[in-house]
MIDRENNU-884333 format. One record per residue: residue number from 1; x, y, z of N, C-alpha, C in turn. Coordinates in steps of 0.05 Angstrom, whole numbers, plus 5000, padded with zeros to 4 digits. Layout:
// residues N
 pos n_px n_py n_pz ca_px ca_py ca_pz c_px c_py c_pz
 NUM    X    Y    Z     X     Y     Z    X    Y    Z
...
END
This chain:
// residues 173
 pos n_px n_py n_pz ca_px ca_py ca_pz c_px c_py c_pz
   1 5023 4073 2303  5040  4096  2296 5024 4119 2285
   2 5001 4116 2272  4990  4130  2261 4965 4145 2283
   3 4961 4140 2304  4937  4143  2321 4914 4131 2322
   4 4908 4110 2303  4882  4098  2298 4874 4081 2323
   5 4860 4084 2329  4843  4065  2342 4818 4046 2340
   6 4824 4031 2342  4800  3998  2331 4787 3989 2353
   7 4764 3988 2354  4753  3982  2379 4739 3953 2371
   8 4722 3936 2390  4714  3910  2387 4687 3917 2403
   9 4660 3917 2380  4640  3925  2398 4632 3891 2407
  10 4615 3886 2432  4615  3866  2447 4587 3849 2434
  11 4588 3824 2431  4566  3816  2411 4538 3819 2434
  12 4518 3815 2409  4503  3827  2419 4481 3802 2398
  13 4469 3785 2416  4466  3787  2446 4493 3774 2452
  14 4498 3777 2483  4518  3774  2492 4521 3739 2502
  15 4501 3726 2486  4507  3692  2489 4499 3670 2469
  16 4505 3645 2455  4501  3637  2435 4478 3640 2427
  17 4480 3644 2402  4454  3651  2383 4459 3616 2359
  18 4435 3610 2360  4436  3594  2331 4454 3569 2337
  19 4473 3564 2352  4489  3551  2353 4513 3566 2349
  20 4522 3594 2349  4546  3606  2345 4551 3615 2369
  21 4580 3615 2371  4595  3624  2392 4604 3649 2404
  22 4597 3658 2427  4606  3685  2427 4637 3687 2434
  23 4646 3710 2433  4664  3709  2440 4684 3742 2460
  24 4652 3760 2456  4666  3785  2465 4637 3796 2486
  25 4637 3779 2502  4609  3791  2523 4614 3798 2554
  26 4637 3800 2556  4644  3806  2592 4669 3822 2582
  27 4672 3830 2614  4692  3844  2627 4712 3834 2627
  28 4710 3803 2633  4730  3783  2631 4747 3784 2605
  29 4722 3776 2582  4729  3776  2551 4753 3796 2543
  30 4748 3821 2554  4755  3852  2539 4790 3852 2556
  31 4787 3836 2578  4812  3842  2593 4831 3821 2581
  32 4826 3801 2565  4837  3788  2557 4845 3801 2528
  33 4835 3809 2512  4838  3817  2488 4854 3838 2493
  34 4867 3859 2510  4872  3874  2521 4905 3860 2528
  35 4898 3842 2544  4913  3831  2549 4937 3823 2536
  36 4913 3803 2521  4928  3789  2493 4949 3805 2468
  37 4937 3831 2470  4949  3844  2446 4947 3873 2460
  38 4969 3880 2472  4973  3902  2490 4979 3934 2468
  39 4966 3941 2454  4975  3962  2442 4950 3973 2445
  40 4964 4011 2446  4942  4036  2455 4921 4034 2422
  41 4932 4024 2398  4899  4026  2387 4894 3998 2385
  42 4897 3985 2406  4866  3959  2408 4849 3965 2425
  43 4828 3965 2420  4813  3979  2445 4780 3966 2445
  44 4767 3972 2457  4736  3966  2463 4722 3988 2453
  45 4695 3986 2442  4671  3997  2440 4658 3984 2467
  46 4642 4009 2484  4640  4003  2504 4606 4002 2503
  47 4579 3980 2502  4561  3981  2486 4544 3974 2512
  48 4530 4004 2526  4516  3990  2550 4491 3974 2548
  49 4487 3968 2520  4465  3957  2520 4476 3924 2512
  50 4484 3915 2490  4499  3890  2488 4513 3880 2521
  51 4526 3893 2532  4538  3878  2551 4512 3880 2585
  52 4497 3903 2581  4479  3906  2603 4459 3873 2607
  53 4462 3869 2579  4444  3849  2583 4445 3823 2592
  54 4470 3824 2609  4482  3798  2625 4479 3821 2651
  55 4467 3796 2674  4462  3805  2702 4480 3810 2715
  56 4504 3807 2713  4526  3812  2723 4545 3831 2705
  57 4537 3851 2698  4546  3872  2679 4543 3895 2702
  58 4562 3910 2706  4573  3929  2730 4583 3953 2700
  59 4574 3960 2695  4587  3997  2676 4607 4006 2693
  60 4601 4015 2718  4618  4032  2719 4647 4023 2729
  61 4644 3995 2746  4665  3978  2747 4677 3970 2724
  62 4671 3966 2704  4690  3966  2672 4701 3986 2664
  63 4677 4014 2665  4698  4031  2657 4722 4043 2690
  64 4719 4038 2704  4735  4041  2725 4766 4011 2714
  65 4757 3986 2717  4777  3971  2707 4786 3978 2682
  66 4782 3983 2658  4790  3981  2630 4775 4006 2615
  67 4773 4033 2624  4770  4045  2609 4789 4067 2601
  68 4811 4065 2607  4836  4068  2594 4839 4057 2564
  69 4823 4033 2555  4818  4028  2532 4794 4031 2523
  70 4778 4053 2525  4753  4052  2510 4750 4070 2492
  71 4746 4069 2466  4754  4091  2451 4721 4094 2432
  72 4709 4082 2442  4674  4088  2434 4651 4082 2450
  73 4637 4085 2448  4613  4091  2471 4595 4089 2453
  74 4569 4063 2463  4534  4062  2452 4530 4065 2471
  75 4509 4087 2482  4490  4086  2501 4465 4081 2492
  76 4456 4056 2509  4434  4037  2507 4429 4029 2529
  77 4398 4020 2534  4397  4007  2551 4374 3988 2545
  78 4377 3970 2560  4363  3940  2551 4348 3934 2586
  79 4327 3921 2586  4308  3911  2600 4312 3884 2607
  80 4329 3867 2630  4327  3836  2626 4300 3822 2636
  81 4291 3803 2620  4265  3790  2630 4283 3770 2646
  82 4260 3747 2654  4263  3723  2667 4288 3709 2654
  83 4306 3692 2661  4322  3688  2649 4311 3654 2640
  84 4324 3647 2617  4316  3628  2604 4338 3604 2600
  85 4356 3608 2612  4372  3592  2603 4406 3601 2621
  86 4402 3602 2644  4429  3614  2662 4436 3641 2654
  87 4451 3649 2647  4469  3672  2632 4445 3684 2605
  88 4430 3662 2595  4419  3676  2575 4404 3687 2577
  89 4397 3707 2576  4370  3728  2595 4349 3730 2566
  90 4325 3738 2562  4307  3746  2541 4315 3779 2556
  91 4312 3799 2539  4307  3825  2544 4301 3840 2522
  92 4283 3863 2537  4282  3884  2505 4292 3902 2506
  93 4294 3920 2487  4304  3952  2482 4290 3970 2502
  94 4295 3985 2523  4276  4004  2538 4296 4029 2534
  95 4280 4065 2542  4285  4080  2536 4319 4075 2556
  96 4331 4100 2536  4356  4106  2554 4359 4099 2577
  97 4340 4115 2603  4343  4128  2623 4321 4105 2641
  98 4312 4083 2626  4297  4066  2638 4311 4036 2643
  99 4321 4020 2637  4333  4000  2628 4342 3986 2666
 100 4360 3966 2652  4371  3952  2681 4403 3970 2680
 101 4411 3987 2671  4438  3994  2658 4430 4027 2679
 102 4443 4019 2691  4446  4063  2714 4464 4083 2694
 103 4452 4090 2683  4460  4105  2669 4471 4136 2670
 104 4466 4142 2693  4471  4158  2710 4503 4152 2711
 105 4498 4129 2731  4532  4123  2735 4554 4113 2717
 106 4533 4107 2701  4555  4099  2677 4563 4127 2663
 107 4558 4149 2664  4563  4172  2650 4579 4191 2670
 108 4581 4181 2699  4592  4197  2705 4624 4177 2705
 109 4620 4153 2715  4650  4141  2700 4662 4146 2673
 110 4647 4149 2649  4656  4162  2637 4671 4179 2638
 111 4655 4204 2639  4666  4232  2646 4690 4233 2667
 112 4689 4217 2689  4719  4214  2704 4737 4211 2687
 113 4731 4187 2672  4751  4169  2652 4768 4190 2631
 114 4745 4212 2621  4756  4228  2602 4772 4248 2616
 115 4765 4259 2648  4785  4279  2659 4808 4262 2671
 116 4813 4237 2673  4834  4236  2678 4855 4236 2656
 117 4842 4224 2632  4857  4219  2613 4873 4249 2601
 118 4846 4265 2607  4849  4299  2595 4885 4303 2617
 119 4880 4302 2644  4904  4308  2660 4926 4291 2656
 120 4931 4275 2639  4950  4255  2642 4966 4257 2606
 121 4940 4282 2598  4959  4287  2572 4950 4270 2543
 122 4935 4264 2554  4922  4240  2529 4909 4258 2510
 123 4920 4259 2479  4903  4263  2461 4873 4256 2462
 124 4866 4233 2464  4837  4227  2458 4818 4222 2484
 125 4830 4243 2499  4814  4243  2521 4785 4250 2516
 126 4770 4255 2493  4744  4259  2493 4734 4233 2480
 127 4716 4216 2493  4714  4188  2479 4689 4190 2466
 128 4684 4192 2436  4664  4185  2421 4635 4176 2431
 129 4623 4182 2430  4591  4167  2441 4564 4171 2423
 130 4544 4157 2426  4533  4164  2415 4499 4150 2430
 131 4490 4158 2418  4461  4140  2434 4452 4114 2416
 132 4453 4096 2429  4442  4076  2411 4417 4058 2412
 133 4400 4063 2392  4373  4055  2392 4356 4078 2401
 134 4330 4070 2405  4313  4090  2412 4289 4073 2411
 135 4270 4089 2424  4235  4084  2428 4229 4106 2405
 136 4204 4091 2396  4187  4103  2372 4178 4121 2391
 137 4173 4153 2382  4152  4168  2394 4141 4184 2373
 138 4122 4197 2373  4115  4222  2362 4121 4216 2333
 139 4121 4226 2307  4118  4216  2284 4138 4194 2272
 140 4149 4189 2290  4171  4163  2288 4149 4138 2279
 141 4130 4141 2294  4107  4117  2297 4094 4113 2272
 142 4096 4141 2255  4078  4136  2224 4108 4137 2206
 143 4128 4126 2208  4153  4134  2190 4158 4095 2193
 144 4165 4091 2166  4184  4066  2163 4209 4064 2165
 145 4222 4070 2187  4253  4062  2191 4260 4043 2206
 146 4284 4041 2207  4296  4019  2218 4291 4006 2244
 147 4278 3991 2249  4285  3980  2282 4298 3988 2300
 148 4291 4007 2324  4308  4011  2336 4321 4050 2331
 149 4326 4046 2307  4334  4080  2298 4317 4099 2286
 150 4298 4108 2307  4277  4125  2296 4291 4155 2303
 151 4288 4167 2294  4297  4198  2293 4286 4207 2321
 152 4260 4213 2317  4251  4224  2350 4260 4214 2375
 153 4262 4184 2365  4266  4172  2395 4301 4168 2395
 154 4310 4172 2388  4345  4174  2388 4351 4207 2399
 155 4336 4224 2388  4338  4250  2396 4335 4248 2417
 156 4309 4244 2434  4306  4241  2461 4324 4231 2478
 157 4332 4209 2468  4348  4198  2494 4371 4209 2489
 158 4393 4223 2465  4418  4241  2460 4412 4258 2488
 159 4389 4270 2475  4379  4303  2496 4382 4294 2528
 160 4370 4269 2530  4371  4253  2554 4401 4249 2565
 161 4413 4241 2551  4451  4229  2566 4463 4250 2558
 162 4458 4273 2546  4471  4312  2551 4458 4314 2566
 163 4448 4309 2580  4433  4324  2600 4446 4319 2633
 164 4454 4290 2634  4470  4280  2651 4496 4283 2650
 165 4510 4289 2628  4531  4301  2619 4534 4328 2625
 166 4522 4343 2625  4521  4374  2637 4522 4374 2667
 167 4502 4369 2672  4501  4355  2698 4522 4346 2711
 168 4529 4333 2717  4554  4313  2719 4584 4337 2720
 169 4586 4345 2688  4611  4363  2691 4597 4399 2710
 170 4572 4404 2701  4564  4424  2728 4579 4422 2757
 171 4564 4388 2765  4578  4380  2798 4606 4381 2808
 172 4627 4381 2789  4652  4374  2783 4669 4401 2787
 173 4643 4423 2783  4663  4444  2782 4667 4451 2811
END
């Protein structure tokens, strides 16, 4: 009633860790929770790096099926190595614009996602995003922060998915 929206970001990694159970790592997962509890603020964090990291992770086919419910956005992208275990892949963090995750296409489903929503009258037709993670570069490399969230290299790849974002709504016109 209020407009809130609660999203469910997808675990990460996207298969048992430790002996714990996942429970939010597919397309499958999100359509069910969706399913299950059909109201406009239950929704998905849509995390291309957590869910890229299963070989059978399609972006733009999710947000084409279920992004009517996506009300946040990590752009990430992850690297799968050799797989170790069926479904369980080893992979690392790679830049934005490098990964197994088309990032390209995933931004331009996006961007569909938000003009249709924009034509159909939807308040929150602009969906939240943000970049998530980064490569150390440039004085990131002599700075102690966090794993993953270095200033330079989060900038880069932001500058990187505006850039396809411009792009993208440029072609459109």
């Amino acid at each position: 009633d209020l407009g809130i929206r609660l999203c469910c970001h997808p675990d990460d990694p996207p298969f048992p860790l430790l002996g714990l159970p996942r429970i939010m790592s597919t397309q499958a997962d999100y359509a069910k929770l969706i399913q299950d509890v059909d109201v406009a603020a239950n929704g998905i964090t849509f995390c291309t790096g957590s869910l890229g990291v299963d070989p059978d992770f399609d972006g733009p086919a999710f947000i084409r099926a279920l992004g009517h419910r996506i009300h946040f956005v990590h752009l990430r992208n992850t690297t799968r190595e050799k797989p170790s275990d069926g479904k369980r892949t080893s992979f690392h963090e790679a830049a934005h614009l490098e990964g197994d995750t088309d990032m390209v296409a995933v931004i331009q489903a996006l961007v569909a996602e938000e003009a249709q929503r924009r034509e159909t009258g939807r308040d929150d037709h602009e969906i939240p995003m943000r970049p998530d993670h980064g490569q150390d570069i440039l004085d990131d490399l002599t700075k102690d922060s966090m794993p993953g969230y270095p200033l330079n290299g989060r900038m880069r790849g932001l500058a990187e998915l505006r850039g396809i974002m411009a792009a993208t709504l440029h072609a459109q016109r």
